[in-house]
C-alpha positions in Angstrom: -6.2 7.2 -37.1 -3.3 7.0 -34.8 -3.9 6.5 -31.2 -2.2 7.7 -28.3 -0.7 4.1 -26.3 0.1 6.0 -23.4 -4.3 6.3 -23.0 -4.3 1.7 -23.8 -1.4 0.9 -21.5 0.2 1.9 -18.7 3.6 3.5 -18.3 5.0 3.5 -15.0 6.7 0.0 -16.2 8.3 -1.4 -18.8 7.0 -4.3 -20.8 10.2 -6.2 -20.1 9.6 -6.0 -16.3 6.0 -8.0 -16.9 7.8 -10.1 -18.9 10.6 -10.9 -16.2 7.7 -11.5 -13.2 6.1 -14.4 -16.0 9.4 -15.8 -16.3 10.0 -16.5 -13.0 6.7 -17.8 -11.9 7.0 -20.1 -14.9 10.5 -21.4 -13.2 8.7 -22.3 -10.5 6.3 -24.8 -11.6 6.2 -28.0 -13.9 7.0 -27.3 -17.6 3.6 -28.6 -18.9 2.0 -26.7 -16.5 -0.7 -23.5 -17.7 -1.0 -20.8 -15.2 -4.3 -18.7 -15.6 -4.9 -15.4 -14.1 -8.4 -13.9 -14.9 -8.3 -10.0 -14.5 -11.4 -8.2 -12.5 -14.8 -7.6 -14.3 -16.5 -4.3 -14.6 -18.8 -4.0 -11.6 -21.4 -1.0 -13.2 -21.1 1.4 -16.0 -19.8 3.9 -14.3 -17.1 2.4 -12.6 -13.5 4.2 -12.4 -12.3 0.3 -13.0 -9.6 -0.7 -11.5 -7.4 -4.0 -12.0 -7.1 -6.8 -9.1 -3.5 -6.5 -8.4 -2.1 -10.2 -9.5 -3.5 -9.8 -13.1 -1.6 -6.1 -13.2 1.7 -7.5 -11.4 2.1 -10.3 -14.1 0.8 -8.0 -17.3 0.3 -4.4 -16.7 -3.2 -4.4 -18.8 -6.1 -2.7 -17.3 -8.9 -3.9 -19.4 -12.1 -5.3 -17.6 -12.7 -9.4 -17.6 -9.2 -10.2 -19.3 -7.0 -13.4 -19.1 -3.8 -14.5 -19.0 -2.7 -17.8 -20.0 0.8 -18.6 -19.4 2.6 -22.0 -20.6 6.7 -22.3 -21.1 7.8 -19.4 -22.2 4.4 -18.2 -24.4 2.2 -15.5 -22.9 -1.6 -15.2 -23.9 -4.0 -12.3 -23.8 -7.2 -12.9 -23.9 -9.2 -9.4 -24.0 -12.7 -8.6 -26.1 -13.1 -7.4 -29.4 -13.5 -4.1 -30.6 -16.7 -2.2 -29.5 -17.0 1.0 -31.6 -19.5 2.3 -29.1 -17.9 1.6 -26.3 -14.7 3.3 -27.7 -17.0 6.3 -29.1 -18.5 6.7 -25.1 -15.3 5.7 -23.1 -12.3 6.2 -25.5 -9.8 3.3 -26.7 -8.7 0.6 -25.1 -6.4 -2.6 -25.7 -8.9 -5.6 -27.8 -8.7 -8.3 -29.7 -8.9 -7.0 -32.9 -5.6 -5.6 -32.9 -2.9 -7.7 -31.8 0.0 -6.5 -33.2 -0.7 -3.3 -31.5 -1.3 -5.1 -27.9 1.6 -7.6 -28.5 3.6 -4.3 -29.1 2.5 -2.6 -25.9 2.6 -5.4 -23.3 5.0 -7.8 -24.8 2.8 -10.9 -24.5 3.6 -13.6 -27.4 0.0 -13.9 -28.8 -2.9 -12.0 -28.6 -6.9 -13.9 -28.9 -10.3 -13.2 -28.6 -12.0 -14.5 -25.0 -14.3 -16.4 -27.3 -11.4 -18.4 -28.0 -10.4 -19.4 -24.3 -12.7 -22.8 -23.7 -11.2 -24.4 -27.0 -7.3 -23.2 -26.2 -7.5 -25.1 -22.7 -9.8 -27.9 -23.6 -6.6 -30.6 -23.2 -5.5 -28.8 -20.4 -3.2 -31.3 -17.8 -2.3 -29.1 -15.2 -3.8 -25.8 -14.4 -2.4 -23.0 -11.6 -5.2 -20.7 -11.1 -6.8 -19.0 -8.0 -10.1 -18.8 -10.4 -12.8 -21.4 -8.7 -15.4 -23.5 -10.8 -12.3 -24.0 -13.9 -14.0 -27.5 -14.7 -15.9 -26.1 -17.4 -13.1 -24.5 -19.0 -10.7 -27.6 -18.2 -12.3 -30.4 -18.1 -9.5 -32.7 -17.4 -7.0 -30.9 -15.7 -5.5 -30.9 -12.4 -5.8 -27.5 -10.9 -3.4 -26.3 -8.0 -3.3 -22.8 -6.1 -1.6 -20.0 -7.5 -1.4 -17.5 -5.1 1.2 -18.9 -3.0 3.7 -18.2 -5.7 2.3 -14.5 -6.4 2.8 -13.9 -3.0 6.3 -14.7 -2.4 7.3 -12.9 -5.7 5.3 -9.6 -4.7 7.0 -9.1 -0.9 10.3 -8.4 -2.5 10.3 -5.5 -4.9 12.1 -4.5 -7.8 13.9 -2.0 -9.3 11.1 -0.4 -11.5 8.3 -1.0 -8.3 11.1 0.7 -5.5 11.0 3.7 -7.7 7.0 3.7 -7.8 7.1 3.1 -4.3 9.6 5.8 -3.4 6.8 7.9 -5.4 3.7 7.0 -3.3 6.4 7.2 0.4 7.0 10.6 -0.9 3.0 11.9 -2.0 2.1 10.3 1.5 4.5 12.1 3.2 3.4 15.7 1.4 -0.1 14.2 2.3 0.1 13.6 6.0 2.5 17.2 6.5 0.0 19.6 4.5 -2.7 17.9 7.2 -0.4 19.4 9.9 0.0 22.9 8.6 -3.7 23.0 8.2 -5.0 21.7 11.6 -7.5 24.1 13.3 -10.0 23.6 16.6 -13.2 23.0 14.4 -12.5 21.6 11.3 -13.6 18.1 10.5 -11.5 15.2 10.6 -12.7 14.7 6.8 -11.2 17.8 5.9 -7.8 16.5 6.3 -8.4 13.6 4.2 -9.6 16.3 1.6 -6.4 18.1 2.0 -4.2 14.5 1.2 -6.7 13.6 -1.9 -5.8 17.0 -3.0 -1.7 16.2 -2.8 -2.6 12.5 -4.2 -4.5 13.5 -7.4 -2.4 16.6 -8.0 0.9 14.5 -8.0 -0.4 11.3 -10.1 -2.1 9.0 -7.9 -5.5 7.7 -8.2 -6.7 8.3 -5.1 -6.2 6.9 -1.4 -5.2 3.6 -1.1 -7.0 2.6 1.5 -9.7 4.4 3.6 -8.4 7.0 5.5 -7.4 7.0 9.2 -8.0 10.6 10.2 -8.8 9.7 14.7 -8.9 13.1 16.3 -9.3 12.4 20.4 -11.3 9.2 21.8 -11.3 8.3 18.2 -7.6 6.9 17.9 -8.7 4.5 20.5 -10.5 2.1 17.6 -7.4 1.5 15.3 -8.7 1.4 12.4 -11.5 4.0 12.5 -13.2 5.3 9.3 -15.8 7.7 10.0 -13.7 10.8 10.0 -16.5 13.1 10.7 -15.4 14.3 14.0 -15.1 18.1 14.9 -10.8 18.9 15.9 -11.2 19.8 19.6 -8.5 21.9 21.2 -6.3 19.9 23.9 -6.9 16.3 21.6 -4.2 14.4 19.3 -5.2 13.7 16.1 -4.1 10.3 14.4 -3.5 10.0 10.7 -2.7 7.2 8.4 -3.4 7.5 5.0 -1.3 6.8 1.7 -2.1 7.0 -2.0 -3.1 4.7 -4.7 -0.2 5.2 -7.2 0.6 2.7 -10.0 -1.7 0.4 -8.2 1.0 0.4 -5.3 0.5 2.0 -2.3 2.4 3.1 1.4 1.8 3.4 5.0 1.8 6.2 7.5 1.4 6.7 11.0 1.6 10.2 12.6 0.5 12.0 15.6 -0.1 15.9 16.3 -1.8 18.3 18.7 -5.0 19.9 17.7 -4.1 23.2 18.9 -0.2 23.0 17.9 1.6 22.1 21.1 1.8 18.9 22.8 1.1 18.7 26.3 3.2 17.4 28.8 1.3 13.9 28.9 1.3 13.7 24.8 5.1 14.5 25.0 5.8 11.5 27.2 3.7 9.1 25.6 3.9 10.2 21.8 7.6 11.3 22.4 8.0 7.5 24.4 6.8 6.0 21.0 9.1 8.1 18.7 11.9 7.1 20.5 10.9 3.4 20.1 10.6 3.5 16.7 13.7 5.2 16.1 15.8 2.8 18.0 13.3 0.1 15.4 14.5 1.8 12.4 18.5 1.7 13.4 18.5 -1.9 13.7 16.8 -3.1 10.7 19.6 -4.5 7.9 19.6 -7.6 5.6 20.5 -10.8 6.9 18.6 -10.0 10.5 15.3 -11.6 11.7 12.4 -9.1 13.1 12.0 -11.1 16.3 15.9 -10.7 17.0 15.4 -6.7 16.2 12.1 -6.8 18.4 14.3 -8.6 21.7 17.0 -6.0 20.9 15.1 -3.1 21.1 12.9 -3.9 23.5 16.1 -4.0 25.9 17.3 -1.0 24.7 13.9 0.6 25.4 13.6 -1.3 29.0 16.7 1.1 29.9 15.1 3.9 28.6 11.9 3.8 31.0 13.8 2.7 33.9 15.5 6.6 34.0 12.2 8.4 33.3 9.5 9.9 35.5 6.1 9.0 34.4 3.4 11.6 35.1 0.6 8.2 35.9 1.1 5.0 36.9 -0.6 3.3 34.1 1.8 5.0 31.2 4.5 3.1 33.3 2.4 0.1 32.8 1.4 1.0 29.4 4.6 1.8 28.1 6.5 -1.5 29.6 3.5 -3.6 28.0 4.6 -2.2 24.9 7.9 -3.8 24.9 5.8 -7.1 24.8 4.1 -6.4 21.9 5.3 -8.3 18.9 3.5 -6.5 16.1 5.9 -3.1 16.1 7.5 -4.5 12.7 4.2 -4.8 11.1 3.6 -5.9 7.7 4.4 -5.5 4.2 3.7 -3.0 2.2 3.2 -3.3 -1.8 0.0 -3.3 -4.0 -2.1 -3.6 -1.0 -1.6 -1.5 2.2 -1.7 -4.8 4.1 0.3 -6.8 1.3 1.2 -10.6 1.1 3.7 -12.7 2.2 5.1 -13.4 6.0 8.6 -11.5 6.0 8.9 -12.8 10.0 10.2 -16.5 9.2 13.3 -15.5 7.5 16.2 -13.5 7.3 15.0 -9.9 6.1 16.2 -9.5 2.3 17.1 -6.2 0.1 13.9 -5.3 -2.2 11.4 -6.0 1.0 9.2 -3.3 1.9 7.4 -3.0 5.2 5.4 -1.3 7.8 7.4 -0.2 11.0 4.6 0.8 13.4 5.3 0.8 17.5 2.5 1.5 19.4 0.8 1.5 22.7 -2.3 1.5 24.7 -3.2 2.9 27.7 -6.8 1.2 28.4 -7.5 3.0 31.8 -7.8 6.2 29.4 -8.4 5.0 25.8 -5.6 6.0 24.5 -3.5 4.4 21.2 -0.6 6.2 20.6 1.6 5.1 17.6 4.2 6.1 14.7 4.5 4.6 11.4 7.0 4.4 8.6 7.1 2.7 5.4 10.5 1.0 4.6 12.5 -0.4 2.1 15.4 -3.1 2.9 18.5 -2.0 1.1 21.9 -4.0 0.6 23.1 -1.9 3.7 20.2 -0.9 6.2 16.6 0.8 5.1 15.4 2.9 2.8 12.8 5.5 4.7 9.9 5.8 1.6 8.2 8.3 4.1 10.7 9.7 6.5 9.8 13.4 4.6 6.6 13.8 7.2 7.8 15.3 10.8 8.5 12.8 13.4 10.0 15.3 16.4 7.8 16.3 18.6 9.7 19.8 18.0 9.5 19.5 14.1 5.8 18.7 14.3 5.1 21.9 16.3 7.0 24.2 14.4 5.1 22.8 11.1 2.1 23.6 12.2 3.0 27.4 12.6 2.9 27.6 9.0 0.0 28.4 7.0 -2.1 25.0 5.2 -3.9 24.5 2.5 -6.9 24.6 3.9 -6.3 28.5 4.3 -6.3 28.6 0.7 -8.6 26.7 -0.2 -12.7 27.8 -0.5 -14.8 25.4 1.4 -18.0 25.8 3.6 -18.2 26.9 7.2 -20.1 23.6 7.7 -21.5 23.7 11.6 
């Protein structure tokens, strides 16, 4: 019987690109050094099971409780044998039993049972490993930590992962503007999360990356606020941040729009305040620069700004000028996780590093956080916007929600 290897491995990357991420960890430590990265177990039976993120980044295989072993220039999979029931309940999957077929599909060099692990790395000298309690396995070995390395590797992206990541930029972008068009006083915050799974699972992803931010009102005041079962009340902003889980990589989003469709003249000043920050953010970002010197030079640029306008309150002055304190507006990087590894701040900003760009502010005397968020991409000449498709303008945002949404489409329950 043949079977189908796009249902046994994945096919957003090439095996050659796996096979390029081992080779440069492996230039990176001792030559008689092993590296072992043990892939995520199956929590419950009906699990929809998905792979930590280091064992994916270095092989790609999505098969419960396997291990890598990498040494030189000679990969090992480790995966279970063949369970006819499991396959006759769940469908194939990648096993032990047949190694050509996994060697074929994922380009490792050798292919063993897990049974077989304890006696490969009984002699074991050195070990990198983030895996705790490996005495058992190797007994003699000196074991170091190995996520430092995955780290650095996984902050700057390449080719094959830009293009997933343009992907996910682009779904969160159709995510967060179908919310817009179908705002009404009296749905639920949860609704517009339902409208953004729809986009994410219609388009490929498996889900939302992260939990959704959808902060209608006081909400928005607890930044990262969950709940989402608020009722849209006419006069509030709404706050939404929420990206998809796409080829195990994700994005980021920050937007901000009126429940009712027009900003008032307070929301204009404040939101349209923050819009302008990050837009004079987002011109200055290039290769070769450091955030803090971006940060000083906008902040100046912005210090200008508020000195010609003509605050409604006193404390948006405030709040507004506090702002330009604040040293978080370049925020952090964006990859597998929402919230991904590695410290881009300490050096030069490189091509192939994708990032949050999130200004915000906060006006305590009223509870209000009012922020913008994009997800970028450094490119050999300036930045890449991965979700510049959802409305920034204040004037753009308003005439998107005079279209019809989804959500007038759709059947769901007048839920009281």
């Amino acid at each position: 019987m043949k079977i189908e290897s796009k249902s046994l491995f994945q096919t957003h990357f090439s095996s050659k690109e796996f096979s390029k991420r081992r080779e440069s960890l492996m230039n990176q430590v001792e030559d008689e050094a092993i590296v072992i990265i043990i892939g995520k177990l199956k929590e419950h039976e009906l699990e929809t099971f998905r792979q930590s993120n280091n064992f994916f980044y270095m092989s790609g295989v999505e098969v419960p409780g396997a291990i890598l072993t990498i040494q030189s220039s000679e990969t090992t999979l480790y995966l279970p044998a063949h369970d006819p029931q499991e396959e006759r309940t769940e469908g194939p999957r990648l096993n032990a039993d047949r190694p050509d077929q996994v060697a074929e599909l994922t380009g490792v060099s050798r292919v063993r049972h897990l049974s077989d692990l304890e006696k490969d790395l009984s002699t074991a000298k050195l070990v990198y490993t983030d895996q705790p309690n490996m005495e058992e396995i190797c007994p003699d070995a000196e074991t170091r930590p190995l996520s430092p390395f995955l780290r650095s590797m996984r902050m700057i992206k390449s080719s094959e992962e830009i293009e997933v990541m343009r992907t996910a930029g682009q779904l969160t972008a159709m995510a967060v503007t179908e919310a817009m068009r179908s705002t009404r006083v009296g749905l639920i915050e949860y609704q517009l999360g339902a409208i953004a799974d729809y986009v994410f699972r219609l388009n490929g992803a498996r889900g939302g990356g992260y939990p959704a931010i959808i902060a209608s009102g006081p909400n928005a005041w607890y930044g990262h606020y969950f709940q989402n079962n608020s009722l849209l009340t006419d006069g509030d902003l709404i706050l939404m941040d929420y990206a998809p889980d796409y080829a195990q990589y994700t994005s980021d989003i920050g937007r901000m729009w009126p429940v009712n469709g027009t900003f008032t003249s307070d929301q204009r000043q404040l939101y349209g305040f923050i819009v302008e920050y990050h837009k004079a953010l987002l011109k200055r970002i290039r290769p070769g620069e450091m955030a803090t010197a971006i940060m000083d030079q906008t902040a100046i640029e912005m210090k200008a700004l508020i000195n010609q306008m003509t605050f409604t309150k006193s404390h948006y002055e405030k709040a507004v000028r506090d702002a330009l304190e604040f040293r978080g507006h370049l925020s952090h990087s964006v990859g597998m996780d929402v919230h991904d590894h590695g410290n881009y701040r300490e050096q030069p900003l490189q091509p192939g590093l994708v990032f949050s760009v999130d200004p915000m502010i906060w006006v305590p005397e009223e509870k209000l956080y009012i922020r913008v968020e994009d997800t970028v991409l450094v490119t050999e000449n300036g930045i890449d916007n991965l979700t510049q498709m959802a409305p920034l303008e204040l004037d753009d945002v308003e005439e998107t929600m005079k279209s019809a949404g989804m959500i007038d489409m759709l059947s769901h329950l007048k839920i009281s």
